[in-house]
C-alpha positions in Angstrom: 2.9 6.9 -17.9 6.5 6.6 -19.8 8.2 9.2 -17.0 6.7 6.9 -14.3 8.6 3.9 -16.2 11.6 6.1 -16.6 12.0 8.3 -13.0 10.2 6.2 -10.4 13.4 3.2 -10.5 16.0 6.4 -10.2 13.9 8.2 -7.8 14.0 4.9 -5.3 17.8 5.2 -5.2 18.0 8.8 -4.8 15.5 8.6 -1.7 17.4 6.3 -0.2 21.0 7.7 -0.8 19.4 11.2 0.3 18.0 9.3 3.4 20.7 6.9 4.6 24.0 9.0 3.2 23.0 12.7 3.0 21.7 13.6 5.8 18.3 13.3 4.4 18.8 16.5 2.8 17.8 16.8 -1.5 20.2 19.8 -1.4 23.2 17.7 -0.5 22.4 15.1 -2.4 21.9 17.8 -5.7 24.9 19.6 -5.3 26.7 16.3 -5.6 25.0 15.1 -8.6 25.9 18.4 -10.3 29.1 18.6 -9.7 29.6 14.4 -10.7 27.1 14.3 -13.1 26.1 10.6 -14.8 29.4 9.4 -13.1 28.0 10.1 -9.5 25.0 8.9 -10.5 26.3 5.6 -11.3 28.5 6.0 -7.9 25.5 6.2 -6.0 23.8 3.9 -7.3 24.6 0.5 -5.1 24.8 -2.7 -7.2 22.6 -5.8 -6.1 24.3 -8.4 -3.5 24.5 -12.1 -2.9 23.5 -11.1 0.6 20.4 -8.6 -0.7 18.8 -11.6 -3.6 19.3 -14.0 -0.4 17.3 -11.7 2.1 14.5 -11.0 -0.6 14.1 -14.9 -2.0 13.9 -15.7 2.3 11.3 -13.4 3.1 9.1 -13.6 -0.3 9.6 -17.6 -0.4 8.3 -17.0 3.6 5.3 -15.4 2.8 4.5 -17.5 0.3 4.8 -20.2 2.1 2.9 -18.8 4.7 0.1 -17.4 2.6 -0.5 -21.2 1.6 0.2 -22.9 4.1 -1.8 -21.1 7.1 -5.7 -22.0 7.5 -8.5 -19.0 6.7 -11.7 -18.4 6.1 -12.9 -18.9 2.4 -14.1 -15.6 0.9 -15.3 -14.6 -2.1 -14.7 -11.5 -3.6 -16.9 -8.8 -5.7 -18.6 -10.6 -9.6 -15.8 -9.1 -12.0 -17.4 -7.2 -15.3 -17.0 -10.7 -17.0 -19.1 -12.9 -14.7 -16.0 -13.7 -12.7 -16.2 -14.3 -8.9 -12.5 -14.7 -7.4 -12.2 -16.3 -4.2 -9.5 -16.1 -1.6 -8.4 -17.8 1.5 -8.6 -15.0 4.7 -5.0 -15.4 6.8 -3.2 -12.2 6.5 -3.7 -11.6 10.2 -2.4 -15.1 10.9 0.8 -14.5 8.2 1.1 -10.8 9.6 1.2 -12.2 13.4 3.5 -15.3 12.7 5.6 -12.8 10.6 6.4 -10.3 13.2 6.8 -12.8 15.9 9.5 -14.7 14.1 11.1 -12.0 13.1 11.4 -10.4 16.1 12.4 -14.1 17.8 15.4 -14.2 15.4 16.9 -11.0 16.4 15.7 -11.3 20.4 17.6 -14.8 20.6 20.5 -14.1 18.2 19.8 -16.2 15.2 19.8 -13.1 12.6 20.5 -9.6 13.6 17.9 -7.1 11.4 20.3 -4.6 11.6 21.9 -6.4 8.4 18.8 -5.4 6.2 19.0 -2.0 6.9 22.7 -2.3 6.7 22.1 -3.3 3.0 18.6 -1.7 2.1 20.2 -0.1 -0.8 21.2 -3.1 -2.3 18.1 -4.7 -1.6 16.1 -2.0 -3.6 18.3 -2.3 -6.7 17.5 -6.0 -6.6 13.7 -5.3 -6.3 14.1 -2.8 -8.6 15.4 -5.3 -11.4 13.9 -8.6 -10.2 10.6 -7.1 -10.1 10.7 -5.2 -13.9 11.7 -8.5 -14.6 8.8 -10.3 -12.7 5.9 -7.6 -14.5 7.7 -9.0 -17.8 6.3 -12.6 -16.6 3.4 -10.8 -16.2 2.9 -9.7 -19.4 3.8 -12.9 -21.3 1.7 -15.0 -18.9 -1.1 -12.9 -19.3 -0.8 -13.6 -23.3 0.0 -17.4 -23.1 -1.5 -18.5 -20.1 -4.5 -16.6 -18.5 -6.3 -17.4 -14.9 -9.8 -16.4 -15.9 -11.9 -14.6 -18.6 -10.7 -11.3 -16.7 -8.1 -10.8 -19.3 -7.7 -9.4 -22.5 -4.8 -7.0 -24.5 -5.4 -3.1 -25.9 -3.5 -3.7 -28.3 -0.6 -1.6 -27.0 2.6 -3.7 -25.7 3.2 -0.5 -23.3 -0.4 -0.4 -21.8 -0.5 -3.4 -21.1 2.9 -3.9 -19.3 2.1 -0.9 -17.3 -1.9 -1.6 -16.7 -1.6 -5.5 -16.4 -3.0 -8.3 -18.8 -4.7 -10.2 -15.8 -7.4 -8.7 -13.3 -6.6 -11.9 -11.0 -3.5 -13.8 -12.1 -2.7 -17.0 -10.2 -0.5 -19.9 -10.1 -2.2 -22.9 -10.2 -5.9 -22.5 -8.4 -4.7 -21.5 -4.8 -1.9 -19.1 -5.0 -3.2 -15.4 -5.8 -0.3 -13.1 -7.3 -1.8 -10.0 -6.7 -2.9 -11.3 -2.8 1.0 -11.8 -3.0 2.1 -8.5 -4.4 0.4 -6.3 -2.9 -0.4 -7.8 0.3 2.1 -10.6 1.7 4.8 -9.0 0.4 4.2 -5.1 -0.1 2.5 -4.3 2.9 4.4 -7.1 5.2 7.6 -5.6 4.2 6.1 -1.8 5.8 5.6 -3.5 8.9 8.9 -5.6 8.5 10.9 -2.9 7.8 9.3 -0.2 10.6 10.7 -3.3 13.4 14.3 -2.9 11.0 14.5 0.9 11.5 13.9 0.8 15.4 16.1 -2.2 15.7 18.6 -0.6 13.7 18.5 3.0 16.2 18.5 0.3 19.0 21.4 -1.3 18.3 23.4 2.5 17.1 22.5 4.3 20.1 21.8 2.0 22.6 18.0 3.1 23.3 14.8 3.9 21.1 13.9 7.5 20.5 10.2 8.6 21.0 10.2 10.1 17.7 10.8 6.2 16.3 8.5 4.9 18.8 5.5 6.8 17.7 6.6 6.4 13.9 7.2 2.6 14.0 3.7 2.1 16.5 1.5 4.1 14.2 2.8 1.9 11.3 2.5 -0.8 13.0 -0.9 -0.1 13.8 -1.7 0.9 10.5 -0.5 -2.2 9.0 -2.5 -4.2 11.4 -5.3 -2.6 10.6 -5.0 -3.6 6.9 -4.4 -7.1 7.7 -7.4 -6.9 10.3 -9.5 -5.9 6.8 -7.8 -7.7 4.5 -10.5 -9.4 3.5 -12.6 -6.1 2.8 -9.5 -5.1 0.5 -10.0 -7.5 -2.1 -13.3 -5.1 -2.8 -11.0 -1.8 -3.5 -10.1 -0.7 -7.0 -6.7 -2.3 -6.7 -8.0 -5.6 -6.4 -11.0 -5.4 -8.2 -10.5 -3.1 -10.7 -6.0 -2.4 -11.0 -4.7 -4.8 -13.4 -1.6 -6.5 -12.6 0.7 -5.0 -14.5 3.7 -2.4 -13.3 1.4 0.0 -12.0 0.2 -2.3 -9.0 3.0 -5.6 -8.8 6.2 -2.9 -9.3 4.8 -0.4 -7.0 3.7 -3.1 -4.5 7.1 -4.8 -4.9 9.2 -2.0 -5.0 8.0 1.6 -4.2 5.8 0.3 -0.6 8.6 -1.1 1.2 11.4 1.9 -0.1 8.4 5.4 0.0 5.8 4.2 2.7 8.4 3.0 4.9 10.7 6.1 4.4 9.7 8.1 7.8 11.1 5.4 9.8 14.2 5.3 7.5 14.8 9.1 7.9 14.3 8.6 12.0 17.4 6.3 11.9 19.5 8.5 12.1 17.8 11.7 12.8 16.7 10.6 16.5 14.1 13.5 18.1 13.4 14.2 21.1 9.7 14.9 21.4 9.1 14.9 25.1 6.2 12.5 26.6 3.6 14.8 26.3 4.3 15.6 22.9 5.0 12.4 21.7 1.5 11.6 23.5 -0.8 14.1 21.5 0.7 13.2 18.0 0.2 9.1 19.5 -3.0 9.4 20.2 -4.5 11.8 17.5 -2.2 9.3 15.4 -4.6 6.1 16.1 -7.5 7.8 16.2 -6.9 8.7 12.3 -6.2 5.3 11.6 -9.4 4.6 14.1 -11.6 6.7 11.9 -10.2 5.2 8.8 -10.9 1.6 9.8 -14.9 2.5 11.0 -15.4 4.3 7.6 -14.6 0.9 5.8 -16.1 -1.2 8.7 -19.8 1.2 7.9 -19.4 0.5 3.9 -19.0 -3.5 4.9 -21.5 -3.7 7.3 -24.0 -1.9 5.1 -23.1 -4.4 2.0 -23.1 -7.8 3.8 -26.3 -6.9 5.6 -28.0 -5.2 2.0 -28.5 -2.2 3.8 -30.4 -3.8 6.8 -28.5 -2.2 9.5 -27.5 0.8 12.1 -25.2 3.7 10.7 -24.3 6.0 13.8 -27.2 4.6 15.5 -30.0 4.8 12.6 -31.1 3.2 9.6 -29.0 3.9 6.8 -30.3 6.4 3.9 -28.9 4.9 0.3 -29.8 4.9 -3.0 -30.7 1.7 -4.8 -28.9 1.7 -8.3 -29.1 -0.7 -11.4 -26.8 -1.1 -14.1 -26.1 -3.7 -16.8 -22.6 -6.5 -16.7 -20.4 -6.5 -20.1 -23.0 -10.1 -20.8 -26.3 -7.4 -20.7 -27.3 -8.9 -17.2 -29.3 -5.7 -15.1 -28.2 -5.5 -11.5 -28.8 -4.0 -8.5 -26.2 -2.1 -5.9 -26.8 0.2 -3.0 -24.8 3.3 -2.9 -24.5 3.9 1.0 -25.1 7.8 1.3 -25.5 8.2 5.6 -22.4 7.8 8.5 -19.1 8.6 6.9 -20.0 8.4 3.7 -22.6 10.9 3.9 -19.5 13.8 4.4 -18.3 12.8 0.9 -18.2 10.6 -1.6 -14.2 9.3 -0.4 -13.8 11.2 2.9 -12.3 7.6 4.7 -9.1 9.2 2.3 -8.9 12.0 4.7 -8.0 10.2 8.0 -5.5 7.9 5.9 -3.3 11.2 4.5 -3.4 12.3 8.3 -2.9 9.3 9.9 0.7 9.2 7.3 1.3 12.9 8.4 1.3 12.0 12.2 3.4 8.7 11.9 5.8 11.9 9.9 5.7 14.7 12.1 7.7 13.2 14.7 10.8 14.1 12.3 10.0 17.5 12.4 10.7 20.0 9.6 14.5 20.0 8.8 14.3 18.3 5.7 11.4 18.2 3.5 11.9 14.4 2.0 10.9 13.0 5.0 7.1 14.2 3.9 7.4 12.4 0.7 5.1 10.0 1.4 2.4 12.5 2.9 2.4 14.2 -0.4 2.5 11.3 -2.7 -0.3 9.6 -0.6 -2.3 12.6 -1.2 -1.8 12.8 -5.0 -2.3 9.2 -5.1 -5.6 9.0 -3.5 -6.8 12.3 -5.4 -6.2 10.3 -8.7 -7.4 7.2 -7.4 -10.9 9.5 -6.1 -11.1 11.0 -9.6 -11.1 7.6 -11.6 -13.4 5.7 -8.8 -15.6 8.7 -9.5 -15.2 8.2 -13.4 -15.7 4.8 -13.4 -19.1 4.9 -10.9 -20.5 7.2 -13.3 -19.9 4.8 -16.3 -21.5 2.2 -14.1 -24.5 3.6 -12.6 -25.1 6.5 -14.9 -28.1 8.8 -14.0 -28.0 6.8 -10.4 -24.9 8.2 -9.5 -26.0 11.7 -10.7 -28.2 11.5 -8.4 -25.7 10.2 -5.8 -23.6 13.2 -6.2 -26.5 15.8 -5.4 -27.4 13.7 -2.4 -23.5 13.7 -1.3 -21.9 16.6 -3.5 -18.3 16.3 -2.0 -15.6 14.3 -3.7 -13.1 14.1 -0.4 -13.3 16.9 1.7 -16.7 18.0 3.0 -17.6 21.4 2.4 -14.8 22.1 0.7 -14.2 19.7 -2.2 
């Protein structure tokens, strides 16, 4: 937990100089921090702009605006341990559409070349990287002084709590949802955002698109879609329902989407490929239906809930397990464990078309330089962690029910192998 605190800020820079100034190569970017030390360190790292604050206060104050301004569907989200039911207003498609749209209107009629974000992405990070310790500080006293709901409460350690979060669902006032903002408007808008920035940016260097950025920057794009086409469904995931906001989600979501998910496209820049149409084609294709397979594996877990198992999986009724447990209050309730379509391969397989779908919108870099894979790997730790404590945590839940659950579906992620 402390080394995350301590390397993950550094590590954002570093990616980016390696990126952007070396070539994308960690042995470049090594040999000339051994031979400068601290001092070339401190050289490297780029100090925070007028023009960088001034991009990021636009585009959060933006989607802010948009996130309450812009009509949706009134949804309510899973009962919280406390009794707590959160509820949310459904227009991240609308905010995602209107976002792209204007963006792409300001650069195709000349009112604001994105060429200029890319042109100062490292300053932009260093700003993100202090504004947003300094937002997770706000955090952390609002979360003492001033809480949303009952979903809140200390552990009596000042550094778990700043990394885990005070708040389950912190807002401002009763309409504006901080971690909706966080994680969604402004952590996963700025992937999309910034996947337009890098093509623009090639665009405007070399005078055409390669196909290597293409398929990068329309499998993200496609990607991101996707989540805001689910959005809704997302507020039922562990980082919604479950992830505190703390530094672990609102730093990560502020900071480490738009610099480490986005950092294919930032390689591509300047590292054009030439993949050939056919190529390009296969990894396309195989590309979307990942991100296809991804989306039907939360579409099946949806569809199975809001119908209470009353339904067709793949054509059939669904098998599932009915399991009780009992709130934090002593209330005993029910829950189906969905254990046919997708979710009869393993217990988290939809993880397995998301780490591919991240390795095909990669592999148009190639294999020159291993940072460009970053993300692949990280994703893959990540969503091992994050299998292992949903895992933990159903078990503390459902108890002998989800023992029973794991002999009916015995693999964690990958069937018939783990």
């Amino acid at each position: 937990m402390l080394s995350l605190l301590s390397l993950c800020p550094p590590f954002v820079i570093l990616l980016w100089y390696t990126m952007v100034h070396a070539d994308g190569s960690v042995v470049q970017t090594w040999n000339f921090l051994k031979q400068h030390g601290l001092q070339g360190f401190l050289e490297i790292w780029p100090r925070p702009s007028a023009i960088a604050w001034k991009i990021i206060f636009v585009y959060g104050a933006f989607e802010a605006a948009l996130q309450l301004i812009l009509p949706g569907k009134r949804v309510e989200g899973p009962i919280s341990p406390t009794g707590h039911r959160p509820v949310y207003k459904a227009n991240g498609m609308a905010a995602y559409f209107v976002t792209l749209v204007t963006y792409i209107s300001l650069w195709w009629f000349e009112i604001f070349n994105p060429t200029v974000v890319y042109d100062h992405l490292g300053e932009i990070y260093s700003a993100l990287i202090f504004g947003s310790l300094i937002f997770c500080v706000l955090l952390y006293i609002k979360g003492h002084v001033a809480p949303s709901s009952t979903d809140s409460g200390s552990s009596g350690n000042l550094i778990i709590d700043f990394y885990w979060g005070m708040e389950l669902y912190p807002r401002i006032g009763k309409s504006f949802d901080i971690k909706v903002f966080t994680n969604c408007r402004f952590g996963m808008m700025s992937w999309a955002v910034l996947a337009i920035t890098y093509c623009i940016k090639q665009y405007e260097a070399n005078g055409k698109v390669s196909d290597s950025m293409l398929v990068n920057t329309t499998l993200m794009l496609v990607y991101v879609t996707k989540f805001f086409w689910w959005e809704a469904g997302y507020w039922n995931t562990m980082d919604i329902a479950h992830d505190r906001a703390g530094f672990y989600i609102c730093w990560g979501c502020l900071v480490w989407v738009p610099s480490i998910y986005t950092s294919p496209g930032m390689y591509l820049v300047n590292h054009p490929v030439n993949l050939g149409t056919q190529l390009a084609l296969y990894i396309l294709v195989t590309g979307i239906l990942c991100i296809y397979i991804n989306y039907d594996c939360d579409r099946q877990r949806q569809e199975f809930r809001r119908t209470n198992g009353k339904c067709k999986i793949w054509g059939k009724a669904p098998s599932k397990i009915e399991a009780s447990y009992t709130t934090t209050s002593g209330e005993t309730k029910t829950s189906l464990l969905l254990t046919s379509g997708w979710w009869g391969l393993a217990r988290h397989f939809h993880y397995v078309p998301e780490i591919l779908a991240s390795f095909f919108w990669t592999v148009p870099a190639l294999f020159n330089h291993f940072l460009a894979y970053f993300y692949v790997v990280y994703l893959t730790i990540l969503l091992l962690d994050r299998a292992k404590r949903d895992d933990d945590r159903c078990r503390s839940k459902y108890g002998k029910y989800w023992k029973l659950y794991c002999n009916k579906v015995p693999y964690k992620i990958i069937p018939g192998i783990y």
